[in-house]
PyMOL Python script that loads the backbone (N, CA, C, O; Angstrom):
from pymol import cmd

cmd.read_pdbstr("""\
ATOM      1  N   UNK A   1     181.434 133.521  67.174  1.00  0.00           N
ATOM      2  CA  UNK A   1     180.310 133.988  67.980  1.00  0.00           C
ATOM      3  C   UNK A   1     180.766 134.114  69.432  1.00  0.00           C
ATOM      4  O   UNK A   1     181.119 133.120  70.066  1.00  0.00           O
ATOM      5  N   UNK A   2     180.761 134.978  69.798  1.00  0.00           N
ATOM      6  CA  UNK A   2     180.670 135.593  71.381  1.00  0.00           C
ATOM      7  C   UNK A   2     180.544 134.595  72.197  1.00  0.00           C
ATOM      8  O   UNK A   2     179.810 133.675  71.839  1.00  0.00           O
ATOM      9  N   UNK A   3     181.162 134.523  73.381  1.00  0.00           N
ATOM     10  CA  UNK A   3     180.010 133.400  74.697  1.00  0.00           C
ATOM     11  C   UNK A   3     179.777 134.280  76.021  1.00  0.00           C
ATOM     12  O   UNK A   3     180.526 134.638  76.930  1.00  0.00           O
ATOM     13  N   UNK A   4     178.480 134.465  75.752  1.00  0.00           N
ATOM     14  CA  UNK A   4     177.521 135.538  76.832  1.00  0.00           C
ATOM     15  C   UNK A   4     177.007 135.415  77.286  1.00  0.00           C
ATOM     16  O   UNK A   4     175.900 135.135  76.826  1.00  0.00           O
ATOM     17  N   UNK A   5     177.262 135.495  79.181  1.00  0.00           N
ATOM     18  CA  UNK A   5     176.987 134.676  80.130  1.00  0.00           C
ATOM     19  C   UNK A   5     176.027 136.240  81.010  1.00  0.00           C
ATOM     20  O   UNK A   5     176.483 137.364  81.215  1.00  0.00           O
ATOM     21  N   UNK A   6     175.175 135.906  81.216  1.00  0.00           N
ATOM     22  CA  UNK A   6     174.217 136.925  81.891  1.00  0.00           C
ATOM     23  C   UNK A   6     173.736 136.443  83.494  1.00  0.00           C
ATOM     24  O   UNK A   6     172.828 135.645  83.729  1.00  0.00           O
ATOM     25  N   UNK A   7     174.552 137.111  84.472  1.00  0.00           N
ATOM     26  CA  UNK A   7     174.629 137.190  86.103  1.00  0.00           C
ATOM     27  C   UNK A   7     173.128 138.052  86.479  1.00  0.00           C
ATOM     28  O   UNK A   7     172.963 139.269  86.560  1.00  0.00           O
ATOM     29  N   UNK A   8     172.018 136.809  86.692  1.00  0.00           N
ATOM     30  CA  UNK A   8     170.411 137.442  87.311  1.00  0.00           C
ATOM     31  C   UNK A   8     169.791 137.314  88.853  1.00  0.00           C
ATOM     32  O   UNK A   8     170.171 136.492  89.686  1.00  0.00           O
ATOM     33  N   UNK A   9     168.885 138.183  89.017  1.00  0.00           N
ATOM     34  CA  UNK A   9     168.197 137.103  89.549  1.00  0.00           C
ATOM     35  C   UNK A   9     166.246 136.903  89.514  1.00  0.00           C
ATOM     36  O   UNK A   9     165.559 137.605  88.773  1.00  0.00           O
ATOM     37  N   UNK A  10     165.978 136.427  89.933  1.00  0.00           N
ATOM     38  CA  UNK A  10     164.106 136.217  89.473  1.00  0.00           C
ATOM     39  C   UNK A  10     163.659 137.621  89.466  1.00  0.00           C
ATOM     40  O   UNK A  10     162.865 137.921  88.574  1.00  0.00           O
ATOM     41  N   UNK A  11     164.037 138.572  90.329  1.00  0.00           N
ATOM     42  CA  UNK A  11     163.017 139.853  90.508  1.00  0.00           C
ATOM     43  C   UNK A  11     163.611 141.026  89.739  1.00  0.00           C
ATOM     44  O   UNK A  11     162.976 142.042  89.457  1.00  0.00           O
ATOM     45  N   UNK A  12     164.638 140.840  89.485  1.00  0.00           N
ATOM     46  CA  UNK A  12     165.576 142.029  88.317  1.00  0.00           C
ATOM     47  C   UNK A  12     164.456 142.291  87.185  1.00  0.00           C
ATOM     48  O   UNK A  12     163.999 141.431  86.433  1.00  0.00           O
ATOM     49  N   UNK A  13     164.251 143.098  87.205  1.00  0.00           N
ATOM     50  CA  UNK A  13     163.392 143.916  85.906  1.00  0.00           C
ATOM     51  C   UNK A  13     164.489 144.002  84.855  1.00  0.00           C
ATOM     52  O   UNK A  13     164.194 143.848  83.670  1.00  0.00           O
ATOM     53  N   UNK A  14     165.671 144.227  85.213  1.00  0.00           N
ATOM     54  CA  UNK A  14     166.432 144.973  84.441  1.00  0.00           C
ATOM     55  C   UNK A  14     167.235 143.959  83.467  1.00  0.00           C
ATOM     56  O   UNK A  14     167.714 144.236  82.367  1.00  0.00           O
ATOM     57  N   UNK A  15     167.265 142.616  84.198  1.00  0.00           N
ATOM     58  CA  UNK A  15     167.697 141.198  83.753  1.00  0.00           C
ATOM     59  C   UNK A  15     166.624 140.653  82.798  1.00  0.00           C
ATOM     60  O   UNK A  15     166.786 139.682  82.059  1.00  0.00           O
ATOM     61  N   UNK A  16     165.683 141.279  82.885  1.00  0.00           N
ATOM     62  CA  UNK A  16     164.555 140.713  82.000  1.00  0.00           C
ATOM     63  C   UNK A  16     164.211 141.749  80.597  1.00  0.00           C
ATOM     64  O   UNK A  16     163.852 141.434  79.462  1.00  0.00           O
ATOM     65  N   UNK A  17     164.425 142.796  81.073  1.00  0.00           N
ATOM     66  CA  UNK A  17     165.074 143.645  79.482  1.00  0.00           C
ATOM     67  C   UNK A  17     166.031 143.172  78.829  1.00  0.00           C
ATOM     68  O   UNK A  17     165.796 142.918  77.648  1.00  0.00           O
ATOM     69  N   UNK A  18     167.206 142.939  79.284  1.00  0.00           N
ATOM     70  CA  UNK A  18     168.211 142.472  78.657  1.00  0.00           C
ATOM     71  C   UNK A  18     168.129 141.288  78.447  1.00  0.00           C
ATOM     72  O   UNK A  18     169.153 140.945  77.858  1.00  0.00           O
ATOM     73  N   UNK A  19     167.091 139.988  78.693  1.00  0.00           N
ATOM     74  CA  UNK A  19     167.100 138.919  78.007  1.00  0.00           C
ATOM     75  C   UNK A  19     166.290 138.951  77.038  1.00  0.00           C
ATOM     76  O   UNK A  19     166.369 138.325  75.981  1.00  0.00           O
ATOM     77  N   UNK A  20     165.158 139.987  77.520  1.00  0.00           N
ATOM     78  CA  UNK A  20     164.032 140.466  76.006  1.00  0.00           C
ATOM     79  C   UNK A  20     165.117 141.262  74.771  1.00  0.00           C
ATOM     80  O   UNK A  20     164.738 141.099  73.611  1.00  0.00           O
ATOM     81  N   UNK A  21     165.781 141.688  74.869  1.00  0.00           N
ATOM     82  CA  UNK A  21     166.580 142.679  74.180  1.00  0.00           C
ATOM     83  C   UNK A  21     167.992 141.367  73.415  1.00  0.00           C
ATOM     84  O   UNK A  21     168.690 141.361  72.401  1.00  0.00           O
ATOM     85  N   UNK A  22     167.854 140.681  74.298  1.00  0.00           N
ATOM     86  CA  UNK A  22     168.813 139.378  73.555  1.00  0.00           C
ATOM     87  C   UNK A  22     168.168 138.125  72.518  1.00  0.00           C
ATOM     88  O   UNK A  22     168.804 137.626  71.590  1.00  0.00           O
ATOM     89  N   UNK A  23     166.969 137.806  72.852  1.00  0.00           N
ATOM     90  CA  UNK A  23     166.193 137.142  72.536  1.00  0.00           C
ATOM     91  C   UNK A  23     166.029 137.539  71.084  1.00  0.00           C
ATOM     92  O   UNK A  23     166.222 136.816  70.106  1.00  0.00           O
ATOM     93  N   UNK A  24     165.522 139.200  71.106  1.00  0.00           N
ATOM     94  CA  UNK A  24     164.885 139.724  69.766  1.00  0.00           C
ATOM     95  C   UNK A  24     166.123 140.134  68.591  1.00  0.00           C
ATOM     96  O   UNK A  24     165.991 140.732  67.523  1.00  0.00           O
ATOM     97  N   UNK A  25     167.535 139.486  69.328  1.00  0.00           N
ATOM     98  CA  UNK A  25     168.524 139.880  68.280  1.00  0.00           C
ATOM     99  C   UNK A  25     169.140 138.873  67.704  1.00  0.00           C
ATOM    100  O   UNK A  25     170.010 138.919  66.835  1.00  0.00           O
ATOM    101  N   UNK A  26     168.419 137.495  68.475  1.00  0.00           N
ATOM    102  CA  UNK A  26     168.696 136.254  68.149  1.00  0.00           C
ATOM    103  C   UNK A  26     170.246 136.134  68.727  1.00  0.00           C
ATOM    104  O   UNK A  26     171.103 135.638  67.996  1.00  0.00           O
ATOM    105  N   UNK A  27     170.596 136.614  70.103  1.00  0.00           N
ATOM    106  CA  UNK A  27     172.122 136.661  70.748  1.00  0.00           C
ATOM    107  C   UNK A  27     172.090 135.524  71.715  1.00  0.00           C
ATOM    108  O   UNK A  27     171.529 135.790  72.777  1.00  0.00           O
ATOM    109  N   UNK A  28     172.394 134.755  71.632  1.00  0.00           N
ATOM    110  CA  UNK A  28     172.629 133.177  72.698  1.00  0.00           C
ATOM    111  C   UNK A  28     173.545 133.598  73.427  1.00  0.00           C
ATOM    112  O   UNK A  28     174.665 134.106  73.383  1.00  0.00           O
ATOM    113  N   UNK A  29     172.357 133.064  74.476  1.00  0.00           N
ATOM    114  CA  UNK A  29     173.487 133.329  76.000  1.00  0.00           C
ATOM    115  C   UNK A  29     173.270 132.595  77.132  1.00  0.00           C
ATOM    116  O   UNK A  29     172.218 131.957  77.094  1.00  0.00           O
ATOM    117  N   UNK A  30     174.054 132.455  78.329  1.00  0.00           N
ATOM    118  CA  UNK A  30     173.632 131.514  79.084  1.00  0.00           C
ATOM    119  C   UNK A  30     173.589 132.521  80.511  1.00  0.00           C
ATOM    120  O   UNK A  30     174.483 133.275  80.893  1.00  0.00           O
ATOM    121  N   UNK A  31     172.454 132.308  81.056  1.00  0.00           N
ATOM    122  CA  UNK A  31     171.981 132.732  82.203  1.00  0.00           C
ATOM    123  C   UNK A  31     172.033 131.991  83.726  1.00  0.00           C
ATOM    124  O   UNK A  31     171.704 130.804  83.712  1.00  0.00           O
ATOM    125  N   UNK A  32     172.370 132.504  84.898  1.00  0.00           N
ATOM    126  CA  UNK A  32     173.192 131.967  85.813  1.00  0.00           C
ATOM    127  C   UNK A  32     172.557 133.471  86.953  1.00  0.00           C
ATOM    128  O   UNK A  32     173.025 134.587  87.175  1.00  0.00           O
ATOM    129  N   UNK A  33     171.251 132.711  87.457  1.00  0.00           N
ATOM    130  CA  UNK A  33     170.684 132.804  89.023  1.00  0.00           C
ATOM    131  C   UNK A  33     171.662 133.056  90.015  1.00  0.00           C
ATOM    132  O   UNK A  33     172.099 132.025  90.528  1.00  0.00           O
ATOM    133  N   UNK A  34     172.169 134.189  90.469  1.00  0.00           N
ATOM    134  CA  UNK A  34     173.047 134.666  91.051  1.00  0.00           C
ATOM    135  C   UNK A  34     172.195 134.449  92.864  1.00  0.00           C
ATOM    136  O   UNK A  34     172.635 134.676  93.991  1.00  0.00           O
ATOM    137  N   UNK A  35     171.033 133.992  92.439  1.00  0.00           N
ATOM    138  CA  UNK A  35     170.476 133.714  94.442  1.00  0.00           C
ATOM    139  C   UNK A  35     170.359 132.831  94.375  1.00  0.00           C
ATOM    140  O   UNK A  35     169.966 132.499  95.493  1.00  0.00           O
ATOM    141  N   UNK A  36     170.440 131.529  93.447  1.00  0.00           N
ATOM    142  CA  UNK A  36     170.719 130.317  93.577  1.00  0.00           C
ATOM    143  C   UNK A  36     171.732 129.675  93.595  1.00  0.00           C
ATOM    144  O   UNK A  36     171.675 128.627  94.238  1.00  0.00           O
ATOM    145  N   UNK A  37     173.089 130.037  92.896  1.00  0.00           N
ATOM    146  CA  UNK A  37     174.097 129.966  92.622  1.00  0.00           C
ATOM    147  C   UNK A  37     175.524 130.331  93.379  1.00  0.00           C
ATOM    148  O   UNK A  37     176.615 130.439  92.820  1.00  0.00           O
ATOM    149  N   UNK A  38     175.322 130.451  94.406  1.00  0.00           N
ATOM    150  CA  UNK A  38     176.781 131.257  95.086  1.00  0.00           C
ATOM    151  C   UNK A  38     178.042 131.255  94.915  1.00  0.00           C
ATOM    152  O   UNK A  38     178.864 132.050  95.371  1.00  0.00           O
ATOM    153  N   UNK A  39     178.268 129.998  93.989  1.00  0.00           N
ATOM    154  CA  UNK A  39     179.706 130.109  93.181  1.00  0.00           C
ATOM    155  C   UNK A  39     179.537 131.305  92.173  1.00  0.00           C
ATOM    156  O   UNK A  39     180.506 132.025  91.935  1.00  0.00           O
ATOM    157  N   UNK A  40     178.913 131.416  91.869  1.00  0.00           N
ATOM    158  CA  UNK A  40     178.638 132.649  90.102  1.00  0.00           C
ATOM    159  C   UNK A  40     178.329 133.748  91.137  1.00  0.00           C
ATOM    160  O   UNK A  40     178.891 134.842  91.096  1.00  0.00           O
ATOM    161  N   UNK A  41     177.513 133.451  91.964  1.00  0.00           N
ATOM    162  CA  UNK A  41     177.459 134.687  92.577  1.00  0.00           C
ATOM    163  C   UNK A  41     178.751 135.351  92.837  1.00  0.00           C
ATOM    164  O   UNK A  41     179.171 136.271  92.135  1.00  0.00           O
ATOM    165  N   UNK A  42     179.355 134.884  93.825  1.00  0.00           N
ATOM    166  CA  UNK A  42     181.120 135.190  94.341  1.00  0.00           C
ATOM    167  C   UNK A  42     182.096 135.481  92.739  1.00  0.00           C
ATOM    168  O   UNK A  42     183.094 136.201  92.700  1.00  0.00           O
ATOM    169  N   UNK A  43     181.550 134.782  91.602  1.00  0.00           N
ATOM    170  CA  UNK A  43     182.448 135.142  90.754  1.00  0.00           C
ATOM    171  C   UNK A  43     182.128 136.541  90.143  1.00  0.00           C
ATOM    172  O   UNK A  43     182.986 137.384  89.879  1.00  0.00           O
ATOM    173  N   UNK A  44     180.612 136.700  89.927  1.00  0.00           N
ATOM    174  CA  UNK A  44     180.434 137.714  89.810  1.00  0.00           C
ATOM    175  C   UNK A  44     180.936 138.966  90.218  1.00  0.00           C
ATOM    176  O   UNK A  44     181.249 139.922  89.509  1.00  0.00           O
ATOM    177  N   UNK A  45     180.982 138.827  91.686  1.00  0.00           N
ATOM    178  CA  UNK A  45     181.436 139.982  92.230  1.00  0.00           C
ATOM    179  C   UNK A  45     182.807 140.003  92.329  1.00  0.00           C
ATOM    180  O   UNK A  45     183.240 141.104  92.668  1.00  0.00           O
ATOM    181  N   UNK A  46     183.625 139.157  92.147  1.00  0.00           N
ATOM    182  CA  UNK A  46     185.398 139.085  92.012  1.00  0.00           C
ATOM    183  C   UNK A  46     185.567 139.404  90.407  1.00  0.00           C
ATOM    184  O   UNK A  46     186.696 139.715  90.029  1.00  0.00           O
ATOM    185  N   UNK A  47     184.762 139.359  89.680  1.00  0.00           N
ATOM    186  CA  UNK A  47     184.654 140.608  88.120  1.00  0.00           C
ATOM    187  C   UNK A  47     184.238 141.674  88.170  1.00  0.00           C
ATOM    188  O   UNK A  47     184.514 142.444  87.250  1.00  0.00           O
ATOM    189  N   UNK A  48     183.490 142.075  89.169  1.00  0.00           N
ATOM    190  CA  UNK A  48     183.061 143.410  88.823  1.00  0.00           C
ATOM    191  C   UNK A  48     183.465 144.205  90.436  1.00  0.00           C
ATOM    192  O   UNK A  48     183.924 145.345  90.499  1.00  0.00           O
ATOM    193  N   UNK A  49     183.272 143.613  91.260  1.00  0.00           N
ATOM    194  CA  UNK A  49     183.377 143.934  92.958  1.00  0.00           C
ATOM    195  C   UNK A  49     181.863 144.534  93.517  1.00  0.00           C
ATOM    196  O   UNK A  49     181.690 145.134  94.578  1.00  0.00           O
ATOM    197  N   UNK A  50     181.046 144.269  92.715  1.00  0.00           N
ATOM    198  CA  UNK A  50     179.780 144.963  92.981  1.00  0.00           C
ATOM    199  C   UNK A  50     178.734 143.334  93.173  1.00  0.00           C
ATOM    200  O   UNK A  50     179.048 142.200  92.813  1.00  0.00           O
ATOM    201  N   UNK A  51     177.696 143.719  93.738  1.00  0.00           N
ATOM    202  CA  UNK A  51     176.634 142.387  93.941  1.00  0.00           C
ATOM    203  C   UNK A  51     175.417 142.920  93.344  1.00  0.00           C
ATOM    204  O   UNK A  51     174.440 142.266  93.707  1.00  0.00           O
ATOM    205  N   UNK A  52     175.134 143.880  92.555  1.00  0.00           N
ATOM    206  CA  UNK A  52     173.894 144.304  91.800  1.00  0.00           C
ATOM    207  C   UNK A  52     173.858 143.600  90.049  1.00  0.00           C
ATOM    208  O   UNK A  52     174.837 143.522  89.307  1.00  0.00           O
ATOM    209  N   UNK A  53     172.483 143.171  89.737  1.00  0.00           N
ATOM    210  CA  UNK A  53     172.567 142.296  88.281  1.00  0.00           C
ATOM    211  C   UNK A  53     171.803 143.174  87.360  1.00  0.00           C
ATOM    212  O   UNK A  53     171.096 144.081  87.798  1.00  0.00           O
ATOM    213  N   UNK A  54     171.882 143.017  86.566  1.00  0.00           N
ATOM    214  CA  UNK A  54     172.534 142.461  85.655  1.00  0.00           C
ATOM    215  C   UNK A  54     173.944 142.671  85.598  1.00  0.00           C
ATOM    216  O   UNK A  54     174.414 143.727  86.020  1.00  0.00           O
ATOM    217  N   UNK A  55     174.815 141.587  85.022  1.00  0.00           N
ATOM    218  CA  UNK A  55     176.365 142.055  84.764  1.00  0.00           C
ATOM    219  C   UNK A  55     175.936 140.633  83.525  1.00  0.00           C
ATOM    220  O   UNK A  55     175.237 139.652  83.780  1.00  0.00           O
ATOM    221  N   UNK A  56     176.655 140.979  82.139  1.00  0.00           N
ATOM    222  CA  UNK A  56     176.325 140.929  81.644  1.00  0.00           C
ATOM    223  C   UNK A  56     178.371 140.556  81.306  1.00  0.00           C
ATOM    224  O   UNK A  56     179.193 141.472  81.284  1.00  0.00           O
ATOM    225  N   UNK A  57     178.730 139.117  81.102  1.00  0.00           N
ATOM    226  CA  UNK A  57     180.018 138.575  80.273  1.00  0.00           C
ATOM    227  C   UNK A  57     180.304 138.621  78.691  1.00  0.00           C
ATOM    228  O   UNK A  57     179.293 138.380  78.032  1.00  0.00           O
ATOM    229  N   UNK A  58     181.059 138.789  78.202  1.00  0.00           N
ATOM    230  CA  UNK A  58     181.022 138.681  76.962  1.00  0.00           C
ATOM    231  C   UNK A  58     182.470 138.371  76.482  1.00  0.00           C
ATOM    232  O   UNK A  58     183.378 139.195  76.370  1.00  0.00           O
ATOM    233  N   UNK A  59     182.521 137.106  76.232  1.00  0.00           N
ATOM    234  CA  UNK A  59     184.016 136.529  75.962  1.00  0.00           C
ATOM    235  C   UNK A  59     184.191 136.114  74.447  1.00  0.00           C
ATOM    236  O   UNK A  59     183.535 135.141  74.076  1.00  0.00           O
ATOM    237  N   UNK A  60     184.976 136.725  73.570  1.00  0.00           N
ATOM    238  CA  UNK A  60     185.650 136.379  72.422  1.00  0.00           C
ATOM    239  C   UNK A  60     186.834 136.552  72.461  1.00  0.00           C
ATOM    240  O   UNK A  60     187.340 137.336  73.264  1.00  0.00           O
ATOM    241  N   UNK A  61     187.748 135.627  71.319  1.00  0.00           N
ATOM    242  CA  UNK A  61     188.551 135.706  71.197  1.00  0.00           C
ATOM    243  C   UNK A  61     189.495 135.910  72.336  1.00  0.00           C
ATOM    244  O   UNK A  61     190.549 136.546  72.358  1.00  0.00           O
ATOM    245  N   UNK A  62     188.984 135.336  73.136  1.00  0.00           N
ATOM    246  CA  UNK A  62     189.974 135.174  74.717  1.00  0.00           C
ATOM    247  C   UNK A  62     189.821 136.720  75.565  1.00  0.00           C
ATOM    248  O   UNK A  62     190.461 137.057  76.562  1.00  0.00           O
ATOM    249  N   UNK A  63     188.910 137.415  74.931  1.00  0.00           N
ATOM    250  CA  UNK A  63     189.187 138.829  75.605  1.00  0.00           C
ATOM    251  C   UNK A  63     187.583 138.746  76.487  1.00  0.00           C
ATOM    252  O   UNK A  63     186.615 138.245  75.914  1.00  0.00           O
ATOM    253  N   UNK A  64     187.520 139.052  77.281  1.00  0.00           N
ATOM    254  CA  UNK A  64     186.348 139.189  78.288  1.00  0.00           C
ATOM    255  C   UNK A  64     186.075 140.697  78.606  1.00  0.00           C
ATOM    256  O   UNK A  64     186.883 141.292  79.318  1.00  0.00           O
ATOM    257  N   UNK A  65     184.774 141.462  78.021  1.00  0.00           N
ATOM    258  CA  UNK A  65     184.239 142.377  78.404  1.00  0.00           C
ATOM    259  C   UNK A  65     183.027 141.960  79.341  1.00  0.00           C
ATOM    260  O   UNK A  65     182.489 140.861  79.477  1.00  0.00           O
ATOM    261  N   UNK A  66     182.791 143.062  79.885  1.00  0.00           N
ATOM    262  CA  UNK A  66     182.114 143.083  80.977  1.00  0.00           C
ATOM    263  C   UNK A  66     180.927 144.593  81.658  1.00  0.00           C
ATOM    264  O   UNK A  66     181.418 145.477  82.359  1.00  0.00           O
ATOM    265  N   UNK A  67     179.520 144.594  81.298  1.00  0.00           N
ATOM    266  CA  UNK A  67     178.896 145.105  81.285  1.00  0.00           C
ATOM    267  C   UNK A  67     178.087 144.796  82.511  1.00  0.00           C
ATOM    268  O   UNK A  67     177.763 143.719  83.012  1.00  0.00           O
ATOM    269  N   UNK A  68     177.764 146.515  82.986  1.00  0.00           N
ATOM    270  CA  UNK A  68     176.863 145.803  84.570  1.00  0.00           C
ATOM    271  C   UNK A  68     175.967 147.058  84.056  1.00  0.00           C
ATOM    272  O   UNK A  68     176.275 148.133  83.543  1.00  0.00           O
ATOM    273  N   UNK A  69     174.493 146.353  84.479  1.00  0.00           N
ATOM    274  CA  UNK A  69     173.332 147.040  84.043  1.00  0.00           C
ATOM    275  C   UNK A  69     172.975 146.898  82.891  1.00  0.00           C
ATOM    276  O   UNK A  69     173.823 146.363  82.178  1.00  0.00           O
ATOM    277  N   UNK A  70     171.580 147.302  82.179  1.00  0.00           N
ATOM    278  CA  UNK A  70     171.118 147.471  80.906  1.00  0.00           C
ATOM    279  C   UNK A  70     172.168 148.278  79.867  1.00  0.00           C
ATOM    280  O   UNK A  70     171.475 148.336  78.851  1.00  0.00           O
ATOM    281  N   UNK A  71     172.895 148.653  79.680  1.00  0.00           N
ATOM    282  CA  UNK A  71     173.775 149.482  78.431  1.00  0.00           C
ATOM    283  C   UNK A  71     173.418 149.103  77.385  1.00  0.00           C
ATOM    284  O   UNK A  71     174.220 148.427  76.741  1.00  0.00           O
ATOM    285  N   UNK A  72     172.285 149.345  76.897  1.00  0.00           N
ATOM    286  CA  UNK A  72     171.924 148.737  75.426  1.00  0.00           C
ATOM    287  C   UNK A  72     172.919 149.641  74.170  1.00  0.00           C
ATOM    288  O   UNK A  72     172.900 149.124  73.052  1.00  0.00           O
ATOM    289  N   UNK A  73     173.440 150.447  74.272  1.00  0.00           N
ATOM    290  CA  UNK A  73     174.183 150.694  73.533  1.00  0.00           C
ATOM    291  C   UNK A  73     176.203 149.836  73.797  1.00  0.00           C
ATOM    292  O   UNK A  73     177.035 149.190  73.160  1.00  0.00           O
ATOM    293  N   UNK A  74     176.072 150.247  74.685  1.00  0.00           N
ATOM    294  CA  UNK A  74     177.479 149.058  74.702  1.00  0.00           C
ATOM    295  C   UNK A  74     177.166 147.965  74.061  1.00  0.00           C
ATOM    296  O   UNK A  74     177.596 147.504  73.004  1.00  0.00           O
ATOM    297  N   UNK A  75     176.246 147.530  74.920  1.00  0.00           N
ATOM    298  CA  UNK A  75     175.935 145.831  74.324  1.00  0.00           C
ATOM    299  C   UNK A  75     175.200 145.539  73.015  1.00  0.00           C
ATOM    300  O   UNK A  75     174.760 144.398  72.870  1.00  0.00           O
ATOM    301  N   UNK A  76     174.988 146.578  71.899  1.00  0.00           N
ATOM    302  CA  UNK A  76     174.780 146.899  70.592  1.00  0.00           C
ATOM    303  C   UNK A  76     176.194 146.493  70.002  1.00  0.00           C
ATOM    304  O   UNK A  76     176.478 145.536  69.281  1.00  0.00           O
ATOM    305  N   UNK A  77     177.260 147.823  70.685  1.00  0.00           N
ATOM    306  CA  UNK A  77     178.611 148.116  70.452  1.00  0.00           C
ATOM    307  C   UNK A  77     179.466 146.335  70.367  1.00  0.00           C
ATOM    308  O   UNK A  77     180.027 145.811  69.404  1.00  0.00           O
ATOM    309  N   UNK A  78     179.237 145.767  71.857  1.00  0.00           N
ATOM    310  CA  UNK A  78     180.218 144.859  71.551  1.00  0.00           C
ATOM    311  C   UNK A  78     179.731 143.357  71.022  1.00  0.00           C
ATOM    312  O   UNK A  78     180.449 142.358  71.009  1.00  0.00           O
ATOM    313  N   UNK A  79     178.234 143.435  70.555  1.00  0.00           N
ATOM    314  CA  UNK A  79     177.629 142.044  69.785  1.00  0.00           C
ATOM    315  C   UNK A  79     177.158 142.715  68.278  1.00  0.00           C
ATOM    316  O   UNK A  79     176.320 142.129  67.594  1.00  0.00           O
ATOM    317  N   UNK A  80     177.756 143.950  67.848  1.00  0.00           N
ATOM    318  CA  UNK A  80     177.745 143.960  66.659  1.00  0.00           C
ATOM    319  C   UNK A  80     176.089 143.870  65.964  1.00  0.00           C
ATOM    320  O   UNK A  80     175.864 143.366  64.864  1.00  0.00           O
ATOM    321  N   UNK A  81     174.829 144.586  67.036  1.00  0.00           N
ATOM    322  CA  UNK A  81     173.761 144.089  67.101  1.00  0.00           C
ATOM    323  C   UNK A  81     173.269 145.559  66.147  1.00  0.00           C
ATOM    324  O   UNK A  81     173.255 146.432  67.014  1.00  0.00           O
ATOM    325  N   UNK A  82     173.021 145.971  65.320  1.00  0.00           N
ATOM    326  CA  UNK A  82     172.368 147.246  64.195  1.00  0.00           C
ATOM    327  C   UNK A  82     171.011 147.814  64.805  1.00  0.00           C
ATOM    328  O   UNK A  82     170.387 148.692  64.210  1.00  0.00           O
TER     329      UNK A  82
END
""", "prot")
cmd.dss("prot")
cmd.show_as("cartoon", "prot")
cmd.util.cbc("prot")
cmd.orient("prot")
């Protein structure tokens, strides 16, 4: 199983699709307040170089993909979600 770490913050609409959209696929993930957080924050943006959320981790098998924004089809694509 995947470990899928989701970069938010309280007013993101778009962070809240994608946890509704995770929720209903039964996809566990751990979520990390990017305006509370300024370590995750800073890491965030040293993965992607951007400061806009959702960014969306996805680590298996030692390989780390990395999704910024809603892409419900990527993120179909790389959790194998039908």
């Amino acid at each position: 199983m995947p470990n899928v770490k989701i970069y938010t913050t309280p007013t993101c609409v778009y962070c809240n699709m994608v946890k509704s959209y995770f929720q209903k696929n039964n996809v566990q993930y751990q979520e990390v307040d990017v305006s509370q957080d300024r370590q995750a924050a800073e890491e965030m943006i040293n993965k992607t170089g951007q400061m806009g959320v959702p960014v969306i981790s996805i680590e298996e098998n030692g390989k780390e993909s990395v999704v910024i924004g809603f892409n419900q089809p990527v993120l179909a694509q790389l959790l194998n979600i039908k």
